[in-house]
C-alpha positions in Angstrom: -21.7 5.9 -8.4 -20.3 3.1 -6.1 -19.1 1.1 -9.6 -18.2 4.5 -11.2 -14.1 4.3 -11.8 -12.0 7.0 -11.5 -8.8 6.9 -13.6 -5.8 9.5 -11.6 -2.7 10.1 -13.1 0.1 11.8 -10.7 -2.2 10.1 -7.7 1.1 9.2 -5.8 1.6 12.4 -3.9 0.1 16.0 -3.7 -3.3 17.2 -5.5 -3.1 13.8 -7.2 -3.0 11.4 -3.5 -6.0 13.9 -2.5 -8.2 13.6 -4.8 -7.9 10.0 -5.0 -9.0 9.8 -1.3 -11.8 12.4 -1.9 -13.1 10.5 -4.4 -13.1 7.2 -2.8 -14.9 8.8 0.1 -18.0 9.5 -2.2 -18.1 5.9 -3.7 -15.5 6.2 -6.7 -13.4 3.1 -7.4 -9.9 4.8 -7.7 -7.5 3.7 -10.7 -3.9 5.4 -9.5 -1.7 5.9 -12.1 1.9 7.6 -11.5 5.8 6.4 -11.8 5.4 6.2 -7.9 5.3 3.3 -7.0 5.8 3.2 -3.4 3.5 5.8 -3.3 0.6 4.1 -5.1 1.3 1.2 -2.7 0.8 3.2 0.1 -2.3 5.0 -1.2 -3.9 1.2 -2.5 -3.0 -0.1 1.3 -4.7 3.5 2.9 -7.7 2.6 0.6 -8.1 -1.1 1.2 -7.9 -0.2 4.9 -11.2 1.8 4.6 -12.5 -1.1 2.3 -12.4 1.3 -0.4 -12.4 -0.3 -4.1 -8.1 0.7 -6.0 -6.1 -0.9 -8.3 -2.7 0.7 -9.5 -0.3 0.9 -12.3 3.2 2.4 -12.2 3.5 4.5 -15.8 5.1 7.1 -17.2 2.6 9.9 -18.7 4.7 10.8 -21.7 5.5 7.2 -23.0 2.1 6.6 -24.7 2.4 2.5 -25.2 3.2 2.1 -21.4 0.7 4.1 -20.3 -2.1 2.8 -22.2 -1.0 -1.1 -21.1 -1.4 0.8 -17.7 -4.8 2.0 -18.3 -5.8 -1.9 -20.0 -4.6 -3.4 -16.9 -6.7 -1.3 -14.6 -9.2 -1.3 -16.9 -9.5 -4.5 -16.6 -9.2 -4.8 -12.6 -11.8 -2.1 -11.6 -13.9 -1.8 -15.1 -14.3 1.0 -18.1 -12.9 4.4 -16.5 -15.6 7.0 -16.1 -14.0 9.5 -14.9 -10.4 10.7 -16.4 -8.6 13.2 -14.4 -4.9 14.2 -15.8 -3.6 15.4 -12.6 0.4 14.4 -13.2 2.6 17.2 -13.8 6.2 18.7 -12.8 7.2 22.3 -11.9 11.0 23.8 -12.9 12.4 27.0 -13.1 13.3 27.8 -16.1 14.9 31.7 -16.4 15.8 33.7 -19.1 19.2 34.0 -17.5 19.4 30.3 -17.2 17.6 28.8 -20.2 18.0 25.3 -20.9 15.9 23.7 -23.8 16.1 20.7 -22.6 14.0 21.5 -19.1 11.4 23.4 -21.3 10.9 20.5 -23.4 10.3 18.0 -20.5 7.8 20.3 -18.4 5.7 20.8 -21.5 6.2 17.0 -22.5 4.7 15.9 -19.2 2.1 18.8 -18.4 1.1 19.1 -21.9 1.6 16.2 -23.8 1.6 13.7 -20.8 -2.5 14.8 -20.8 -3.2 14.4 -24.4 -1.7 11.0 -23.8 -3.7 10.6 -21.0 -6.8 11.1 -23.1 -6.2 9.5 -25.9 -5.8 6.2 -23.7 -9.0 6.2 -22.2 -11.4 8.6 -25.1 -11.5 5.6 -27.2 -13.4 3.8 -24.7 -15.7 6.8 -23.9 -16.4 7.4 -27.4 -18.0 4.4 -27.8 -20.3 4.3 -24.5 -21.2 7.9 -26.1 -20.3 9.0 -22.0 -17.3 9.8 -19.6 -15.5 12.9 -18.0 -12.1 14.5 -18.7 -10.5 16.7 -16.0 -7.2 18.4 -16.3 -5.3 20.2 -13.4 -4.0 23.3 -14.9 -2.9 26.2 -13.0 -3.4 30.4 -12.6 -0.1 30.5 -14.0 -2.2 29.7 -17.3 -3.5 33.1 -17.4 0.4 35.0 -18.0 3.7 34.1 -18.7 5.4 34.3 -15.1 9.2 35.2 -15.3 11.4 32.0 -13.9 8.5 29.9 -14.6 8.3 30.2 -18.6 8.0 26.4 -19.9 5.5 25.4 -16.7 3.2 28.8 -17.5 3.3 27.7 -21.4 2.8 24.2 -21.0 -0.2 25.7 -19.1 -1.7 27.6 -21.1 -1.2 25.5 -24.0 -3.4 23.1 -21.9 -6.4 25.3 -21.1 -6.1 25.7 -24.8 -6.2 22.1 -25.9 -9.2 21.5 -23.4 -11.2 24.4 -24.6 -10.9 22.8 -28.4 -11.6 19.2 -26.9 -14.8 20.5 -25.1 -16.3 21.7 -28.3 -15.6 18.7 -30.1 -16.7 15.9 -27.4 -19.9 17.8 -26.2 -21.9 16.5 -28.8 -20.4 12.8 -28.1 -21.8 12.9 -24.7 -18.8 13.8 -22.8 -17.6 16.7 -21.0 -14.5 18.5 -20.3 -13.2 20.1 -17.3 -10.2 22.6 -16.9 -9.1 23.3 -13.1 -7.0 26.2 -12.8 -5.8 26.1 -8.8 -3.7 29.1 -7.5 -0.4 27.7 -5.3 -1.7 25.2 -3.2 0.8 23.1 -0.6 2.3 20.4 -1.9 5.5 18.7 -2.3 5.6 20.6 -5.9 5.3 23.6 -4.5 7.8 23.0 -1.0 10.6 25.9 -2.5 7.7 28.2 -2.4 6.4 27.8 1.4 6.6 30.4 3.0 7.2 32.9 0.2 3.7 33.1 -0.9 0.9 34.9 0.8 -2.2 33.3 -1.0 -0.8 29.3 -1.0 -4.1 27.0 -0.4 -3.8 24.1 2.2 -4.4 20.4 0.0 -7.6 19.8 1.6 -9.9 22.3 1.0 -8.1 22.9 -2.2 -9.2 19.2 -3.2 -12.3 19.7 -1.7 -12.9 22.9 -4.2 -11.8 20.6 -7.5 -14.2 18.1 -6.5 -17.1 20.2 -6.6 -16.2 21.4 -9.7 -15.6 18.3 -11.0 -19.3 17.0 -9.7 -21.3 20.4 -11.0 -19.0 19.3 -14.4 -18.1 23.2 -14.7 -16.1 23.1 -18.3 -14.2 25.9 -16.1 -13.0 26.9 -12.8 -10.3 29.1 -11.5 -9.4 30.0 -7.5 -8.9 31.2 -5.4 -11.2 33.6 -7.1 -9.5 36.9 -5.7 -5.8 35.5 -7.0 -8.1 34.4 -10.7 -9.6 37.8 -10.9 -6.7 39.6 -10.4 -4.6 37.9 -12.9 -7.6 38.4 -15.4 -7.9 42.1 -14.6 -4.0 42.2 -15.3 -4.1 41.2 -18.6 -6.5 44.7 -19.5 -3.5 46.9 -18.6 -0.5 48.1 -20.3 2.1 45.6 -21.2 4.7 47.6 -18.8 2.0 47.8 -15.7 1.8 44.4 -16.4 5.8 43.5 -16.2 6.6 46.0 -13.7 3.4 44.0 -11.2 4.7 40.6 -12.5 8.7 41.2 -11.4 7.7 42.6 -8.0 5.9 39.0 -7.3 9.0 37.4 -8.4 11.2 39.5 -6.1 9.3 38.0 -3.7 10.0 34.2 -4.6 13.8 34.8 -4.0 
């Protein structure tokens, strides 16, 4: 595993910067990917302090060409990526009372379409070693359109979507798929919500629950599992239980 590469996108801050340093811990070379790039610097210097093996590249998730030089040049650097996980993503309210298309399109452009680009610029490569790992960071807010949060619940769930087709296609290719849906977890994302939420993980032991997943190479896995299960179970009921539940956790983001 020590010359296994690990190619993060959004690895400048938040789930992204954590699992990058959880990962190095168990041997992974890290390839950091975001358009931070004082953040990458200081993640590549925290590394190389540790004599821990990173190489970065500042690009841009949902502009294809830059992002595949990106992936080339760490490619090249560190060696064929092993390990893909599509971590980069952006939250926005976006209200019925306030809708502005243009805000939609860029939260599903980047937590959508900035993974399939993600994949495309490293499947190639896995395709023909007939091995290789995608992950993607999705969210509980997957499992039901959330008032205030419509495009960032729909570009979720279009996600788990995509993956769930991809997995059927590339298991017989030799590679596997991975869909991580974490509940609120503390991050510079999710700073508005501090505070307002009862069930927000710390990043730590968040990160520390993705990575297991992520080793065991679960095609699926949701937590916490008490926040999961109850957004499952909500589903079965009425459409009005369901909205009448739903606004009284939005009253409570206010």
């Amino acid at each position: 595993m020590s010359e296994s590469v690990a190619l993060i996108t959004g690895a400048a801050s938040g789930i992204g910067r954590g699992l990058a340093v959880a990962l190095a811990r168990r041997g992974w070379a890290i390839a950091a990917l975001d358009c931070n790039a004082d953040g990458l610097h200081v993640l590549a210097a925290e590394l190389a302090a540790r004599q821990q093996r990173c190489a970065w590249a500042v690009a841009d998730v949902t502009r294809p060409g830059e992002l595949a030089d990106g992936v080339r040049q760490l490619e090249t650097a560190l060696g064929p990526i092993e390990l893909l996980i599509a971590c980069a993503g952006i939250g926005a309210e976006t209200s019925a009372l306030d809708l502005r298309p243009e805000v939609v399109a860029r939260v599903i452009d980047v937590n959508l379409t900035g993974v399939a680009n993600s994949i495309a610029a490293v499947l190639p490569g896995m395709r023909q070693r007939r091995r290789g790992h995608l992950v993607a960071i999705s969210s509980v807010a997957s499992f039901r359109g959330l008032p205030r949060l419509l495009a960032y619940s729909a570009s979720k769930a279009g996600l788990n979507a995509f993956m769930e087709g991809l997995g059927t296609e590339l298991k017989l290719l030799g590679i596997r798929t991975t869909t991580i849906c974490p509940g609120w977890v503390r991050t510079p994302m999710t700073a508005p919500l501090h505070g307002k939420l009862r069930d927000m993980l710390e990043l730590e032991p968040a990160v520390e629950q993705m990575v297991r997943a992520i080793e065991a190479k679960r095609a699926f896995y949701a937590f916490p599992r008490a926040t999961a299960w109850r957004l499952r179970l909500l589903r079965w009921l009425p459409h009005a239980w369901q909205d009448a539940l739903i606004a009284r956790m939005a009253r409570g983001l206010n």
